[in-house]
N, C-alpha and C positions, 0 to 999 in steps of 0.2 A: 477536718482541720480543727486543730483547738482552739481556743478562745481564747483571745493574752488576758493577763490578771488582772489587766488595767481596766477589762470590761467587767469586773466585777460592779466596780462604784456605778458606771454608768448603768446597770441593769437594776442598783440597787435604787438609785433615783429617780428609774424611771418605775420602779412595782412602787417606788411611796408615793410617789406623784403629790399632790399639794396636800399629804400632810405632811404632819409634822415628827422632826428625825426622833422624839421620845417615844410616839405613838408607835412610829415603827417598828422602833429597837424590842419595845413591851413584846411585840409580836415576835421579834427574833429569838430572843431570851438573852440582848446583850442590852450592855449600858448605852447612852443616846450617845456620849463621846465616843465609843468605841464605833458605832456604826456611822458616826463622821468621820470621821480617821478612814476608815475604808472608803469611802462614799466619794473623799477627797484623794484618794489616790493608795493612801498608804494600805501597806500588805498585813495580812491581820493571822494572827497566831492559825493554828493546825484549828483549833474547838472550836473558834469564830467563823472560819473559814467553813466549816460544816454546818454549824447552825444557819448562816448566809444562804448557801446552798441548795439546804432544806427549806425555806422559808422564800427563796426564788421558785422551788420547783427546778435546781438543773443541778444536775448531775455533775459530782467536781470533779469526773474523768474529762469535763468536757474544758477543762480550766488546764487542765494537766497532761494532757495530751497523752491518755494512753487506752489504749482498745482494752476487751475484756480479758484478754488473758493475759497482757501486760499487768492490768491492773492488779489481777488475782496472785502475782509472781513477786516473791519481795523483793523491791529492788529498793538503792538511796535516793532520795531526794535533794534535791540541791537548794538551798534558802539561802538570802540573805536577808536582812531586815531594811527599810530604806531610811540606812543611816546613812551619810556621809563620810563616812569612816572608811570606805573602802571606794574606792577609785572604779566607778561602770568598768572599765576596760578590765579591771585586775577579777573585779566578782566574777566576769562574764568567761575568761579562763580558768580561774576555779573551777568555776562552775561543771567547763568544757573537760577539765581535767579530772573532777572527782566520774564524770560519767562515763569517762576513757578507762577508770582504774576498773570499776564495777563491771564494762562489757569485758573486761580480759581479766577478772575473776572469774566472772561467770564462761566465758570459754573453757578455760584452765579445766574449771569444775567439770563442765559437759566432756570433755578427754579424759580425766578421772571417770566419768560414769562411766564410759564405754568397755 
């Protein structure tokens, strides 16, 4: 089962434990605001989100919920940024909708291969 993104912050505050978020970040290879911003909830670009990752020790199939050969197969990702600009209810069909268009690409395609 995957690990919602929200656990990213809390894992991040608990490998720093009582230091401090510059020390940390030094060790990440990000800036100290930027691994507040995550730490506090917010979702952190594709390059932070890896460095994070690397620097927890955990695997960010484990964030994204997909086995190895999911992983290995290009597929879209669905992002928003956590702006306000878009309505929970509206992202979250987007969202639902951009990954409906890609499974019935990828059909399409596998009746092509055949």
């Amino acid at each position: 089962m995957p690990l919602p993104i929200e656990e990213l912050g809390r894992l991040i505050a608990i490998k720093r434990g009582g230091r401090g978020v510059r020390s940390a970040a030094a060790e990440v290879g990000t800036s100290a605001a930027t691994l507040s911003r995550v730490e506090n909830g917010h979702m952190p670009d594709l390059e932070t989100f890896a460095k994070i990752c690397g620097w927890l020790d955990r695997d960010p199939r484990e964030f994204l919920g997909l086995d190895r050969a999911e992983a290995e197969s290009p597929q879209a990702v669905v992002h928003f940024r956590k702006k306000k600009t878009v309505a929970q209810e509206t992202a979250v069909a987007l969202g639902e909708l951009i990954l409906a268009a890609q499974k019935a690409v990828r059909a399409r395609n596998a009746l092509i291969d055949q």
